[in-house]
N, C-alpha and C positions, 0 to 999 in steps of 0.2 A: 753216302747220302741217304740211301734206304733208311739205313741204320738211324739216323738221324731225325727221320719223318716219323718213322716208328716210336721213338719215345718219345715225340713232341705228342706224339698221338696218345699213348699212353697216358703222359702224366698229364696232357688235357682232360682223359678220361676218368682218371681217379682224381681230379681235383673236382668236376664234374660230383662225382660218387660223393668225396667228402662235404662237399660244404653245400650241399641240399638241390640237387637238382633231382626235381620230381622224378620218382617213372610209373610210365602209365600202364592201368592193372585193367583189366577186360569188368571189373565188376563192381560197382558204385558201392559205398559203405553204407548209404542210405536207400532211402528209398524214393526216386525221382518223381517231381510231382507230386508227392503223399503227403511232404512234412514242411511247416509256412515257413516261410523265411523271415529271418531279422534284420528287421526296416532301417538298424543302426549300422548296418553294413552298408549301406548304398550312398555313394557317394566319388569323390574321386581320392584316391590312394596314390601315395607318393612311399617308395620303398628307401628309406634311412641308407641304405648301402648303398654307394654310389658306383661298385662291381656288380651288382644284383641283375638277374637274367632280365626281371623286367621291372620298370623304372617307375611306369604310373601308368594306374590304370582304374578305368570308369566300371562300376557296379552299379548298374541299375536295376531296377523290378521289372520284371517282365510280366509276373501274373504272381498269387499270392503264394505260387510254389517255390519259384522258380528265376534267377536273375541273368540278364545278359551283360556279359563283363567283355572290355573292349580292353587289350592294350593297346597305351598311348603313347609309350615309349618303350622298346625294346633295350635289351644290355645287350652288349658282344655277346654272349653266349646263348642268345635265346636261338631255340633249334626249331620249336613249331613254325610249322607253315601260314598258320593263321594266325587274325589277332582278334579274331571275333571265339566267345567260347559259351556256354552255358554252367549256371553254377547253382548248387541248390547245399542247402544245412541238412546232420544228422546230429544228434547225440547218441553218444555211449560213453556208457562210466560216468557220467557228470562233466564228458567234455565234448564240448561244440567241432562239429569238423565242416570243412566249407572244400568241394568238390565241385571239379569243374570237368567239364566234355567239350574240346573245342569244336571248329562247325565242321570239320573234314575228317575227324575224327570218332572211331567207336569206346576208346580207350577215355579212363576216367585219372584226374590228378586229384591227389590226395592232400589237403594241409590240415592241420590241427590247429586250431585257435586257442593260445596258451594265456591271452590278455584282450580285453578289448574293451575301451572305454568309446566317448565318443569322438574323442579325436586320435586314437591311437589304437593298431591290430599289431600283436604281437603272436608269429605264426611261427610251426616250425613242417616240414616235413613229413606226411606222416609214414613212419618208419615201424617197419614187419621186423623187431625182432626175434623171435622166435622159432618160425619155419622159413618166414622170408617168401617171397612170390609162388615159389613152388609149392607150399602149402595154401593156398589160393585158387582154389576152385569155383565158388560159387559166393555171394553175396552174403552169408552165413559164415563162411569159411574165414572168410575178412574180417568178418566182426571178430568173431574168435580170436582170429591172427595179434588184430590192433588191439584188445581188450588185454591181452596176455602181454603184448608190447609196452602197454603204460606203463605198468608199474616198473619197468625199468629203468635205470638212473642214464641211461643215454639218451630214452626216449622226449625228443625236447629240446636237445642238448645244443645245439646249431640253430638258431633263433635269426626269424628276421624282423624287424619293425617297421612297419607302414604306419605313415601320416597321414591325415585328412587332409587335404589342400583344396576343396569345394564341398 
């Protein structure tokens, strides 16, 4: 039976690894509070995959930095504890990243915004290939890390699509 938990736990965790669940890096890509946010993010978001960790969720303005994003609906695999988070915008390389710090948390989630019209956010993960977390020291180091990451043809690769539905 041991044996049995063991790779139910496993291949929970590299299905986990594969198909885009965040993990959380001690150092924001941006800069919190410094940089405005875009006003065509705020709204309510419905995630296209109907396995997806989380299912819909509210982006509001919090201040001109800065947004409070509520999940509204959890998937089976959602693992935070909270459904309250904070999220704020950087660029690099000419691409938009949307970053979030939930409220019990010091760790930051990373996504890349690969599309985004007004009724549709097409995000993926964002993904360290290069050194991977352990080259990840400092707020700089990141940049670096994800900067060296784009141009890779995996980078991207596992895409999820949100809808506006308010």
């Amino acid at each position: 039976m041991r044996l049995k938990t063991r790779t139910i736990l496993l291949v929970t965790g590299m299905t986990n690894l594969f198909w885009g669940c965040p993990i959380g890096l001690d150092h924001p890509l941006g800069e919190p509070d410094k940089e405005a946010i875009l006003p065509d993010l705020i709204g309510v978001w419905e995630n296209a995959n109907a396995e997806a960790v989380v299912k819909v969720v509210s982006i509001l303005q919090k201040d001109a930095f800065s947004y409070d994003v509520l999940v509204r609906e959890r998937g089976l695999d959602y693992v935070l504890e909270t459904d309250t988070l904070t999220g704020w915008v950087t660029d690099l390389n000419g691409m938009t990243f949307f970053y979030l710090r939930p409220s019990n948390e010091q760790q930051y989630y990373h996504y890349a915004i690969l599309e985004r019209s007004a009724d549709q956010l097409v995000v993926c993960d964002m993904a360290l290939l290069e050194g991977g977390t352990d080259a990840v020291t400092d707020r700089e180091s990141l940049r670096k890390e994800v900067a060296s990451s784009i141009g890779k043809p995996e980078f991207g690769s596992e895409k999820e699509t949100w809808v506006r539905i308010d």
